[in-house]
Every structure is written in structure tokens, then in C-alpha cells.
N, C-alpha and C positions, 0 to 999 in steps of 0.2 A: 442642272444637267439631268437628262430623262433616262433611266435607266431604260437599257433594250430588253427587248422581251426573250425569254428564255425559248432556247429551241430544243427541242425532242426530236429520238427516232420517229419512226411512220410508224403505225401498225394497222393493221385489218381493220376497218372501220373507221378510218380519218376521212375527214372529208377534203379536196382539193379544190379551191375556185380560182378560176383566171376573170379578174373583172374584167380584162380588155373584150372577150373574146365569151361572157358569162358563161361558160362553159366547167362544169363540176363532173369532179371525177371522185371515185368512193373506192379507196384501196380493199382489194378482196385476197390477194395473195400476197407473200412475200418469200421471196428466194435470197441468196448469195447477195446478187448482182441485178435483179429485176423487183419493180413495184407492178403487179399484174391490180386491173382496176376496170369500171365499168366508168364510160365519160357520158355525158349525155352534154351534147351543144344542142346547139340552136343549127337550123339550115340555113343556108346564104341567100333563100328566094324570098321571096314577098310575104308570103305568108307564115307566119312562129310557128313550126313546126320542130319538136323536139328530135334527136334521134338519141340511142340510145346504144352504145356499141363497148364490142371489149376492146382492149389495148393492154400493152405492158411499156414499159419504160423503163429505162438505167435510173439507178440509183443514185447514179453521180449527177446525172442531169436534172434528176427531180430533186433533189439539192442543190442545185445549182442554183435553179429556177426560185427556189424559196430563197434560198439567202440574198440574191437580187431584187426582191421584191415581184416579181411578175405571179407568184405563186400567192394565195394567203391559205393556211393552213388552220381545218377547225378539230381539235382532236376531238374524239370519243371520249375519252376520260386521261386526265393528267395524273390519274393512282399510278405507282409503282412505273415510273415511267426514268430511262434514263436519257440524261440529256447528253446534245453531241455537239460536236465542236461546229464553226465554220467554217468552210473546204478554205485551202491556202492560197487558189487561185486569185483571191481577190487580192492578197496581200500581195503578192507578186508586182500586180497592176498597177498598186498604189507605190511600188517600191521605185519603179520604172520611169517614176515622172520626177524624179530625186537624183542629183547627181551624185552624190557621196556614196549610193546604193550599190 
């Protein structure tokens, strides 16, 4: 059996990649309820053309995003770092397909 990789909060300086879509985002802020962060994708036309823009995002979705896999997550440094649970939602999902549930 493979042990799962352990997961950590965000902090300023993580980096975020979506392979589908190779587009990395580099957290710069963080608040309550938002990850504030600079994305850089790719354009949709012919030629690889980077752009480079701000954005912020819920917390719960950029959790979300990670514990589903669509996210891979590179920290800055794993020092003094505490780790977090994964959100409930999934369990929910899985509970749903069970009758006894």
C-alpha cells in the first residue's frame, strides 16, 4: 500500500500548476477566504505566447482543486509548515454510492 503524500496550508511563495491547461500560478497574498496570486498561461492562438496576469481565488476551491488532483502543488519550503485536513466533500460523494449510508 502507497502511502499519500502529506498535504500542507498554501503560503506566499508556493507554486500552483495545472498540467492540463500548463498554466502556473505563484501565490503572492493571503487573506481569511482568498489566495491572491500571479497566473501565467499560455494563449489559445498559434503562436506560445505567455501572458502574465493577477487573479485571486477561494480557498475552498483552491483546495478543492488540489485534493482532486487537477491542481499539483510545489511548496517553497516544507520548515514549520502545518498540515490540513481534506475538505469533507469528497467523503460525502463516496458515502452516496452506499446504501447503508
Amino acid at each position: 500500500m502507497q502511502k499519500e503524500k502529506d498535504k500542507y496550508h498554501l503560503r506566499v511563495g508556493d507554486l500552483l500548476h495545472n498540467s492540463k491547461s500548463t498554466a502556473l500560478g505563484l501565490v503572492t497574498k493571503t487573506t481569511r477566504h482568498y489566495f491572491y496570486f500571479y497566473l501565467m498561461s499560455r494563449s489559445t492562438e498559434d503562436n506560445p505566447e505567455f501572458m502574465v496576469t493577477e487573479d485571486k481565488a477561494s480557498k475552498q476551491k483552491v483546495y478543492e482543486s488540489i485534493d482532486s488532483g487537477l491542481l499539483e502543488v510545489y511548496y517553497g519550503t516544507k520548515k514549520r509548515r502545518k498540515r490540513r485536513k481534506t475538505f469533507y466533500q469528497d467523503f460525502r460523494i463516496e458515502c452516496e454510492d452506499f446504501q447503508t449510508c
